[in-house]
N, C-alpha and C positions, 0 to 999 in steps of 0.2 A: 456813577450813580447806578443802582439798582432798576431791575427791571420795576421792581412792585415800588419804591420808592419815586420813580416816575410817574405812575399809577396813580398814585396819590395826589398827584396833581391835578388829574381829574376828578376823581374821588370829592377834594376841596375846592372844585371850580367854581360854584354856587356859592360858597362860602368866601372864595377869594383868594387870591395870590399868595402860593404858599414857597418855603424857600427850603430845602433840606440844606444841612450841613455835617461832615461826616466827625463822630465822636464815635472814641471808644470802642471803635468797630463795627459803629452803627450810624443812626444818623439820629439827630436834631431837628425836626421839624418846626419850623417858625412861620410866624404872620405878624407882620410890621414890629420886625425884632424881637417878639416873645416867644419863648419856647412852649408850646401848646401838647407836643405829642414828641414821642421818639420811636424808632424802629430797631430793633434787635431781634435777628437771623428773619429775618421778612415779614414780621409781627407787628402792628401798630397799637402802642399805647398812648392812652391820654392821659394828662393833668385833671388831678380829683384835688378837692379840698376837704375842709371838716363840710363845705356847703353843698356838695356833689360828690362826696365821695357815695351817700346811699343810693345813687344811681347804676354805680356797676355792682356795689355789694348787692342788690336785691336782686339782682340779673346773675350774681354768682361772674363775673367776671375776672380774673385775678390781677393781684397786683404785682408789678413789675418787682422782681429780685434776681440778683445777682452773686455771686460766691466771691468772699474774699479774705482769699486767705482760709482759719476754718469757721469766716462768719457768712451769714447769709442778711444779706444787706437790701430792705426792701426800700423803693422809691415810691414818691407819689404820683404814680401814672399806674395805669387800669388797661387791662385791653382792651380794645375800642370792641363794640358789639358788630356783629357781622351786617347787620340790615345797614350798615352806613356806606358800604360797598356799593349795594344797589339801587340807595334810595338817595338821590342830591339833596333832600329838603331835611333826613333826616343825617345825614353828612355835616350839615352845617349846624344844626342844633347842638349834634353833640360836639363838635369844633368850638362853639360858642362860651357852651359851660367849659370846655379845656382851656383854651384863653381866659375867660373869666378866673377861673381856680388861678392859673398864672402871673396875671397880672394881680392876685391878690396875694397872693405868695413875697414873702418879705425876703429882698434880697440878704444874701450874707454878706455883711462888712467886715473884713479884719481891720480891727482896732491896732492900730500905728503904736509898736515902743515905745515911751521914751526915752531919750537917752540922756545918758548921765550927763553929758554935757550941757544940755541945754536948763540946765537950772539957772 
C-alpha cells in the first residue's frame, strides 16, 4: 500500500473506517463495501452524481479520465479539493456526498443468455 494511500486513513478517520484495495494500478477506496473514491499515481478522486456532481465543477475540479486505446474515457469521480487534507470535518462531508453519489449509482447487471436449449 502506498505511503499517501495510508494517509488516507487519517484523512477519513472522522469520517470512518476506510478500506483501499488495489485496481488497475491504483487503488479502490471503500467504506462498508462501497466504492466512494479511488487513487491514481497518488491523486484522490471522489464519486459525483447528477446530485454532487456541481460541487467540484463550481470549484473547477477535474474529472477522473483515463486513455484507452485512442479513446479517452472519463469516470465519475472528481478530484477531491485540497482543504479535505487538513480540515477532518470537511474530510467527511465531502466523503459523505462520495458515498451518497455511490450508493446511488445503479449497479451494472449483465443479463444471462439464453440458451437454445432451455426452451
Amino acid at each position: 500500500m502506498s505511503e499517501f494511500v495510508a494517509y488516507l486513513k487519517e484523512v477519513f478517520e472522522q469520517f470512518g473506517s476506510i478500506q483501499a484495495r488495489r485496481m488497475f494500478g491504483g487503488y479502490g477506496i471503500y467504506h462498508d463495501g462501497i466504492m466512494f473514491g479511488l487513487v491514481a499515481d497518488d491523486t484522490l478522486y471522489l464519486k459525483a452524481d447528477e446530485v454532487t456532481v456541481e460541487h467540484f465543477v463550481s470549484r473547477s475540479l477535474e474529472q477522473f479520465e483515463y486513455g484507452k486505446g485512442n479513446k479517452v474515457v472519463k469516470m465519475s469521480y472528481y478530484l477531491a479539493p485540497d482543504e479535505i487534507f487538513d480540515d477532518p470535518e470537511q474530510a467527511t462531508v465531502w466523503a459523505r456526498r462520495a458515498l451518497e453519489a455511490a450508493s446511488r449509482a445503479k449497479p451494472t447487471v449483465r443479463k444471462k443468455r439464453k440458451s437454445s436449449s432451455s426452451k
